[in-house]
N, C-alpha and C positions, 0 to 999 in steps of 0.2 A: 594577508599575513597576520593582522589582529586577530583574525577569525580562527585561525589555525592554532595561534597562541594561548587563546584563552579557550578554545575547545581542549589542550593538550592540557592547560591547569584544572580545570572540570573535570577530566577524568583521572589525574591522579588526587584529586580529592576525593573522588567518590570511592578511589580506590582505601585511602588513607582513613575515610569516614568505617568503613565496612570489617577494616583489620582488626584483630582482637586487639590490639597494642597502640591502636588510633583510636579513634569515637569510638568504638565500638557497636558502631548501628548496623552490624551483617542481622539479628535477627529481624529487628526493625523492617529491615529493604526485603528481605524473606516474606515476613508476612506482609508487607505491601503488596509483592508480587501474585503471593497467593490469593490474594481479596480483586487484584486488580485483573488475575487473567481469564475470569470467565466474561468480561465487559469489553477486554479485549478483543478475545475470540470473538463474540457478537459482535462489535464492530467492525473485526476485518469481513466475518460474514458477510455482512451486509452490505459495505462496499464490494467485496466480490459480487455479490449475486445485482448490484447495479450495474457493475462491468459487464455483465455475461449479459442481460437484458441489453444494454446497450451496443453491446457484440453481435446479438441477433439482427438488433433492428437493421446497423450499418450491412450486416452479409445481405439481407432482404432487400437492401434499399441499391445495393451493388448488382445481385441479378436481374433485380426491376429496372434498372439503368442497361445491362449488358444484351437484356433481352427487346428494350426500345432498339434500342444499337442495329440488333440483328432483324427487326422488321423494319430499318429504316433503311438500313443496306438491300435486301429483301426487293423494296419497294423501288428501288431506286434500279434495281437490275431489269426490271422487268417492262 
């Protein structure tokens, strides 16, 4: 419930910091944004392309497993 409370004060200050009639920091968080979204972008990159590698190896390691499965069943018939 603390959490919820002071996450909803956090964002009406950020809302109140950004208004022309509050702080008036909207250019400020503008160029923030703009400096900060090609770092971002590289970052979510590159955890994607961790995932996807990691996604690989678990499907490979899945048919390596399905296809033991299938010569042990195989072996077991005959």
């Amino acid at each position: 419930m603390a959490a919820l409370i002071i996450g909803i004060i956090l964002i009406l200050f950020c809302v109140f910091a950004c208004l022309p009639m509050g702080l008036a920091w909207g250019a400020a968080v503008v160029a923030f944004l703009k400096g900060c979204a090609p770092v971002l972008a590289a970052f979510i990159g590159l955890v994607s392309v961790f995932i996807g590698i990691a996604d690989i190896k678990d499907k490979r390691e899945a048919m390596a497993e399905a296809e033991e499965e299938e010569a042990m069943k195989s072996e077991e018939g005959k």
